[in-house]
C-alpha positions in Angstrom: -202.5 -112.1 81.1 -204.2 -108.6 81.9 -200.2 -106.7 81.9 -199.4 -108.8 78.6 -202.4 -107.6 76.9 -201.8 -103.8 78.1 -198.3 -104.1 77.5 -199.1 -105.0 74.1 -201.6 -102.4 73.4 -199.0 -100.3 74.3 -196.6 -101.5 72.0 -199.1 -101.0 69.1 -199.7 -98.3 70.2 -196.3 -96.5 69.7 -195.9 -98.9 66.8 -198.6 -96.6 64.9 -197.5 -93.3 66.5 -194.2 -93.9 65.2 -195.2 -95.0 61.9 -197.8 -91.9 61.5 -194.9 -89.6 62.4 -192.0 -91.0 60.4 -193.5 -93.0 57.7 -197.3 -91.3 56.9 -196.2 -87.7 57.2 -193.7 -87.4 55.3 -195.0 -89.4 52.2 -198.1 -87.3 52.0 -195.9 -84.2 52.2 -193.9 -85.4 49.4 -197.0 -87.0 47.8 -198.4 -83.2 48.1 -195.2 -81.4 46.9 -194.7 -84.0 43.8 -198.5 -83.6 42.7 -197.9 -79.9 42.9 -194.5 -79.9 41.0 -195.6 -82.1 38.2 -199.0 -79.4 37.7 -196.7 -76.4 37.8 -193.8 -78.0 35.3 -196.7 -79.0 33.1 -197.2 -75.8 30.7 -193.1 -75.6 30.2 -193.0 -79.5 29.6 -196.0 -79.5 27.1 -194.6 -76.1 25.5 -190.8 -76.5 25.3 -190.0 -80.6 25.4 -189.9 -80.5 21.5 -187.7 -78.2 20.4 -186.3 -76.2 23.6 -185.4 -79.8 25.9 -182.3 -77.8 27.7 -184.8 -75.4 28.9 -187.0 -77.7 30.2 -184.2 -79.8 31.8 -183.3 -76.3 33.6 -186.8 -75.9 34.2 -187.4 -79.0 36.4 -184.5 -78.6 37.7 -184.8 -75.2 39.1 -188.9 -77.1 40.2 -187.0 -80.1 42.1 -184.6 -77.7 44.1 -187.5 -75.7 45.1 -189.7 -79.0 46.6 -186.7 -79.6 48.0 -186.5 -76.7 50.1 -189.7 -76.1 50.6 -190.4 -79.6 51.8 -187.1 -80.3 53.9 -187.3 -78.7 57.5 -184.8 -76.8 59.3 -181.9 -78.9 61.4 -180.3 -77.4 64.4 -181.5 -75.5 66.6 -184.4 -72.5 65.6 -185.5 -69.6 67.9 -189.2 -70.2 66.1 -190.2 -66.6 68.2 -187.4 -64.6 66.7 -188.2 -65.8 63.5 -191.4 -65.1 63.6 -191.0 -61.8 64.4 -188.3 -61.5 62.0 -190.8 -62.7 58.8 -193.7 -60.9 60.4 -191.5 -57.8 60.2 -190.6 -57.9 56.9 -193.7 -59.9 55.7 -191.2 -62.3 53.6 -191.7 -66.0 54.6 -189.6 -67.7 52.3 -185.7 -68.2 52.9 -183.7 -66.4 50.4 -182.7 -69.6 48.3 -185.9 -70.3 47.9 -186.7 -66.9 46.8 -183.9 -66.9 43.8 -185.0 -70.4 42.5 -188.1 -68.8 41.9 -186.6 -66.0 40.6 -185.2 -68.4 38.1 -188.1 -70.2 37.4 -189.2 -66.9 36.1 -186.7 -66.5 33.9 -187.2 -70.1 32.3 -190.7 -69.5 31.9 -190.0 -66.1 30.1 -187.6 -67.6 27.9 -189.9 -70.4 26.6 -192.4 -67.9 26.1 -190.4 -66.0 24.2 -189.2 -69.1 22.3 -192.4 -71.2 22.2 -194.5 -67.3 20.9 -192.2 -67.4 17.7 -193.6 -70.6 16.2 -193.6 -70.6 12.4 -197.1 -71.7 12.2 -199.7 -70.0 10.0 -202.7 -72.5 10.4 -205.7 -70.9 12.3 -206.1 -74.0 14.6 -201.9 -73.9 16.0 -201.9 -70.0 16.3 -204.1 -70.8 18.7 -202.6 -73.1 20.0 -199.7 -71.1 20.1 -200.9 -68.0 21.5 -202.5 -69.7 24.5 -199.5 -71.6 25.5 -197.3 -68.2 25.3 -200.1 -66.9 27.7 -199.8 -69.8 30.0 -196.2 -69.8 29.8 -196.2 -65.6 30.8 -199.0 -66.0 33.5 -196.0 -68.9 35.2 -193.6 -66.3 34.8 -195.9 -63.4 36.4 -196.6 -66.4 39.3 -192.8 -66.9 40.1 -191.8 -63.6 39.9 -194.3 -62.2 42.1 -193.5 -65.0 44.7 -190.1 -64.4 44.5 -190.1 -61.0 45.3 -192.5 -60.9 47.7 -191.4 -64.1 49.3 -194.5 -66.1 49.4 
């Protein structure tokens, strides 16, 4: 009765071990990464879905390949000590794709700023409006642009 009952223990034991690794983990990683892709895509959505809907298809687009490889670990097999060195080096600690989506993002966010900043608008209350959202939209551009050059 004792080995049953340890045996068991056992069992549920690895039964939660497994399903914290392979099941908890990775849901609140991509719990994490989708809460943080829907706040960043927020001020191009709200700014742009009205009358610039390519640029916020591009837009999430260009947002989903970057959870995606910022989320998915490397396969094969990784010399984590030569890498290291490698981004300590060079102080860059993103991969190069990553890097370039951002670079894109950038150029998204500038464009709808551009677009969204030539509103034809002369009431006080959506010159407001528009002038803050043209400032949000330019402080995401400054955001991706600076990560993507510096890799970060």
């Amino acid at each position: 009765s004792s080995h049953v009952g340890s045996s068991r223990e056992v069992v549920q034991s690895y039964t939660a071990h497994l399903v914290a690794t392979y099941v908890v983990e990775p849901m609140g990683e991509a719990l994490r990464g989708g809460a943080l892709f829907a706040g960043l895509s927020l001020p191009l959505v709200f700014t742009s879905v009205k009358h610039e809907s390519g640029t916020v298809a591009s837009g999430l687009a260009l947002s989903m390949a970057l959870l995606y490889v910022t989320t998915t670990k490397p396969s094969g097999d990784v010399d984590d000590a030569a890498q290291l060195q490698l981004k300590s080096e060079s102080l860059v600690s993103t991969s190069w794709v990553n890097r370039i989506i951002r670079f894109g993002l950038a150029a998204v966010h500038l464009f709808a700023a551009g677009k969204f900043s030539q509103g034809d608008s002369r009431a006080i209350p959506q010159e407001l409006l528009n002038c803050f959202g043209t400032f949000v939209l330019a402080f995401m551009t400054s955001i991706w642009a600076t990560t993507g050059y510096y890799g970060q």
